[in-house]
C-alpha positions in Angstrom: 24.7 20.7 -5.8 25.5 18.9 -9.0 24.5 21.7 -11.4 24.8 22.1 -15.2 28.0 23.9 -15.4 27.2 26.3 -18.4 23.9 27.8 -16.9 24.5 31.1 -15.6 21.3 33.1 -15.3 20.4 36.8 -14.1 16.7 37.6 -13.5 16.7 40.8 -14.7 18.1 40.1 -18.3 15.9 37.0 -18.2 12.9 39.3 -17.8 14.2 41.3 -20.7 14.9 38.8 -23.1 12.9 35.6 -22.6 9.7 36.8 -21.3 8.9 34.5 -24.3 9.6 31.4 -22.5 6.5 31.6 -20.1 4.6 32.9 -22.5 5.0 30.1 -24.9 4.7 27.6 -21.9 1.0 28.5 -21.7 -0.4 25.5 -23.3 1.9 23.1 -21.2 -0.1 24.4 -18.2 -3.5 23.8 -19.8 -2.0 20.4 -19.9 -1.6 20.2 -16.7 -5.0 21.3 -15.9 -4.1 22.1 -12.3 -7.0 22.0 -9.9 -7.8 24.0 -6.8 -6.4 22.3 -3.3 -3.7 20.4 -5.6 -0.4 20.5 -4.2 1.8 20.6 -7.0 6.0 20.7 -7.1 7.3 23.2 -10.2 10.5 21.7 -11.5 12.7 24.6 -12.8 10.9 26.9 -12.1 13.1 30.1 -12.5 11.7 33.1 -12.0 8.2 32.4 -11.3 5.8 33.9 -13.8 4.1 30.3 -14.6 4.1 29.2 -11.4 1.6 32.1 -10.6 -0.7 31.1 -12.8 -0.5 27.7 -11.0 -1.3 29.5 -7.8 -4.1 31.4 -9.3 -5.6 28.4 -10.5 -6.1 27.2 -6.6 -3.2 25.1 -6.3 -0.6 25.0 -3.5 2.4 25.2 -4.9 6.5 24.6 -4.3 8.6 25.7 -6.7 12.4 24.9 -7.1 15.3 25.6 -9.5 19.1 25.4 -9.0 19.4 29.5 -9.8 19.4 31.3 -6.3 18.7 34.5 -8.6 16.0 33.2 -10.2 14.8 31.7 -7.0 15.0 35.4 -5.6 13.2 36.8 -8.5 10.5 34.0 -7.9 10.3 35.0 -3.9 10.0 38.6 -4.7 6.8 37.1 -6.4 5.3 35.5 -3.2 6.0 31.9 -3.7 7.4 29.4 -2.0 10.3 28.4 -4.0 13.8 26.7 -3.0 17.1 26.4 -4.6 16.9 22.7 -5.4 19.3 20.3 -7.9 16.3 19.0 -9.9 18.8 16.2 -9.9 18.7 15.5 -6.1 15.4 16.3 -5.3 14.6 15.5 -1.7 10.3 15.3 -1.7 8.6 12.1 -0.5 5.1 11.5 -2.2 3.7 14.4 -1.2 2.4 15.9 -5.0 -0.5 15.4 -6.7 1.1 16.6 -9.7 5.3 17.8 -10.5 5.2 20.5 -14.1 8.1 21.7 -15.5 8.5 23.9 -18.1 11.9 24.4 -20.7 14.3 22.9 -17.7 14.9 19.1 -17.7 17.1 19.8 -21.3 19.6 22.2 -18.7 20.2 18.5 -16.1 22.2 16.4 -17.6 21.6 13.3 -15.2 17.9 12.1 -16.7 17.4 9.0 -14.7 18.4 11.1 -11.2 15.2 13.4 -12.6 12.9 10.1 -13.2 14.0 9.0 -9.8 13.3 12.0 -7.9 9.9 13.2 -9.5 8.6 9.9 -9.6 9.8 9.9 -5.5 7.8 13.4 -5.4 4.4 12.0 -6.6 1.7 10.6 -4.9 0.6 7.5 -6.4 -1.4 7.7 -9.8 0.0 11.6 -9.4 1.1 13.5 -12.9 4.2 14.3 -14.7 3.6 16.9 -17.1 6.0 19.6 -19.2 7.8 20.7 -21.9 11.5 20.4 -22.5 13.9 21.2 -25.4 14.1 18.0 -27.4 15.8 16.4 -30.3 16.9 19.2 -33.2 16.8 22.1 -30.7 18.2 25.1 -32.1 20.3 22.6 -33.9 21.5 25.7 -36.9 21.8 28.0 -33.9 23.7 25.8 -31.9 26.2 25.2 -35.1 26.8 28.6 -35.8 28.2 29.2 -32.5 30.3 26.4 -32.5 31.6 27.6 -36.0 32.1 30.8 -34.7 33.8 29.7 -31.8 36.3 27.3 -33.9 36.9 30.2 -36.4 38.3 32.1 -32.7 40.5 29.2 -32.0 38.3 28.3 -29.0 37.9 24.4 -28.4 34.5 23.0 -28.1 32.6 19.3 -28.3 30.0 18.8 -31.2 27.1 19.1 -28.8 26.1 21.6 -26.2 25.6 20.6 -23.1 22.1 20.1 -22.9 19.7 17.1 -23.0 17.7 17.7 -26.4 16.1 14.3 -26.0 14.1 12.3 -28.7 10.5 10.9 -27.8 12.0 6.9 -27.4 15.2 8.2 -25.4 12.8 10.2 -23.0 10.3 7.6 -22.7 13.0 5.0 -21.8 14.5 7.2 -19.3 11.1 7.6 -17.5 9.2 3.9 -18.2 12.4 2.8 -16.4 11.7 4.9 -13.5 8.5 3.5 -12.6 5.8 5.8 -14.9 3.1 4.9 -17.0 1.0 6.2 -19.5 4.0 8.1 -21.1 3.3 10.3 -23.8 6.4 12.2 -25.5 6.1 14.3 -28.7 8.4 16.7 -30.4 6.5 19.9 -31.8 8.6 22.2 -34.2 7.9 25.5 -33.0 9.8 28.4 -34.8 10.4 31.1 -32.1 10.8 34.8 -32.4 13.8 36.1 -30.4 12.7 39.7 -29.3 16.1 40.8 -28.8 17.6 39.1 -31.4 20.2 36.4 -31.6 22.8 38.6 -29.3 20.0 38.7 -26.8 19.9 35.4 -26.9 22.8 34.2 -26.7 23.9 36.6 -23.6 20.8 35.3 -21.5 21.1 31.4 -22.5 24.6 30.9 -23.3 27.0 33.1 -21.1 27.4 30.2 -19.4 28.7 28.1 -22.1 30.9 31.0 -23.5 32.3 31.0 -19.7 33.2 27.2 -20.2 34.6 27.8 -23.6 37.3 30.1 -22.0 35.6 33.1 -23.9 36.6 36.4 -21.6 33.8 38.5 -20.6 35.2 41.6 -22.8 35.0 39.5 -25.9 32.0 37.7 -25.5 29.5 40.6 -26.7 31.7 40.1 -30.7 31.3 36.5 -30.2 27.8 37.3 -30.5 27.3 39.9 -33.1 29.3 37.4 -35.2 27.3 34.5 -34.7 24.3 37.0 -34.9 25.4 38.0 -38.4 26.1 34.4 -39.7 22.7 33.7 -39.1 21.1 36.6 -40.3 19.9 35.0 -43.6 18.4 32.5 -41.9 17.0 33.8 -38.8 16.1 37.8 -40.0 12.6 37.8 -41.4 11.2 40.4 -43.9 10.2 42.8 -40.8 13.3 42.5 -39.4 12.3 40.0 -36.5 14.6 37.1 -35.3 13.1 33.7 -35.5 15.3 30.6 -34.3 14.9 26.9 -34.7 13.3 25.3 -31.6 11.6 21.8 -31.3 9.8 21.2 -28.1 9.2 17.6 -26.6 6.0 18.2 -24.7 5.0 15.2 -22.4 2.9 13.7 -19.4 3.1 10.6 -17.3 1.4 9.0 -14.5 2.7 7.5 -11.5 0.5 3.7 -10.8 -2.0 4.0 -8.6 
């Protein structure tokens, strides 16, 4: 498997410190509007908490992610869920519907994606999600590159994830094969329950990994980075909020 080398997750800490995730990905499955007897492919779907609202809604559901811990944690759950590339799927047109919520930004090859939902998909079947997209935790990001420079630790100008803008997305997709593409970015300021050090040890041990960051030093890193973005991140109750933009979209496959 071809998978994004700074993702490195662990169920349990996920469950601790981005429970908000699912929670926020509530609407994106009103979107969807999955119906009862629909058989429906979850893209990335760690560890399973929205696909069970899928399932309760009637559907029959496969769920995959590239994590075999968060493919455990979703197990555990009941479901039937694989440890899958989402860039090498391997479905024929067997969905009436692929969802996918806060994933495609962690696989780096887009047009493999396109290819292999649009593959997945029944014809005139959906594409619908939510994905990180253009301006991203872009004052998050930067402090932990500044941080990281400040330590004498060498890293690129962009992390390495796909924060896509509406016309890059839609390209990607339209040149799959889908129609009836609708991509839109939607600012969404988002509290961090356990802060920014929370944060960054669920979403971006990975990336300290790749940085050459050794575990016993990671934990300053992120107090430091934490404390550079205190003033402004730290609300008046003492609550973390970061910077996300969402690109929420859906997509048709022709009938």
């Amino acid at each position: 498997m071809s998978v994004n080398a700074t993702s490195r997750w662990d169920a349990e800490d996920y469950k601790k410190n981005a429970a908000f995730v699912p929670a926020l990905g509530a609407p994106v499955v009103d979107l969807l509007a999955p119906k009862q007897g629909e058989h429906i492919l979850d893209l990335g779907c760690g560890d399973g908490i929205l696909t069970e609202k899928l399932v309760a809604a009637g559907a029959v559901v496969v769920a995959v992610d590239a994590s075999a811990e968060m493919i455990a944690a979703a197990r555990a759950r009941g479901l039937d869920a694989h440890v899958m590339d989402g860039q090498a799927l391997v479905f024929g047109p067997e969905f009436d519907a692929v969802f996918s919520n806060a994933a495609l930004h962690w696989m780096l090859d887009a047009p493999a994606v396109a290819k292999g939902v649009y593959a997945a998909l029944k014809p005139g079947g959906r594409f619908v999600g939510e994905m990180g997209g253009q301006g991203n935790i872009a004052t998050l990001r930067a402090a932990l590159h500044a941080e990281l420079q400040s330590r004498g630790y060498q890293t690129n100008d962009t992390d390495p994830q796909w924060y896509a803008a509406p016309d890059e997305f839609m390209a990607v997709y339209e040149a799959a094969g889908f129609t009836d593409i609708s991509a839109t970015l939607i600012p969404r300021p988002t509290p961090l329950p356990a802060g920014v050090r929370g944060w960054l040890h669920t979403f971006r041990t990975g990336f300290l990994d790749a940085a050459g960051v050794p575990d016993a030093e990671q934990d300053d890193v992120a107090q430091a980075v934490e404390s550079r973005l205190e003033a402004a991140f730290r609300q008046p109750d003492g609550s973390w909020l970061a910077d996300y933009v969402r690109l929420r979209f859906s997509m048709r496959k022709p009938a």
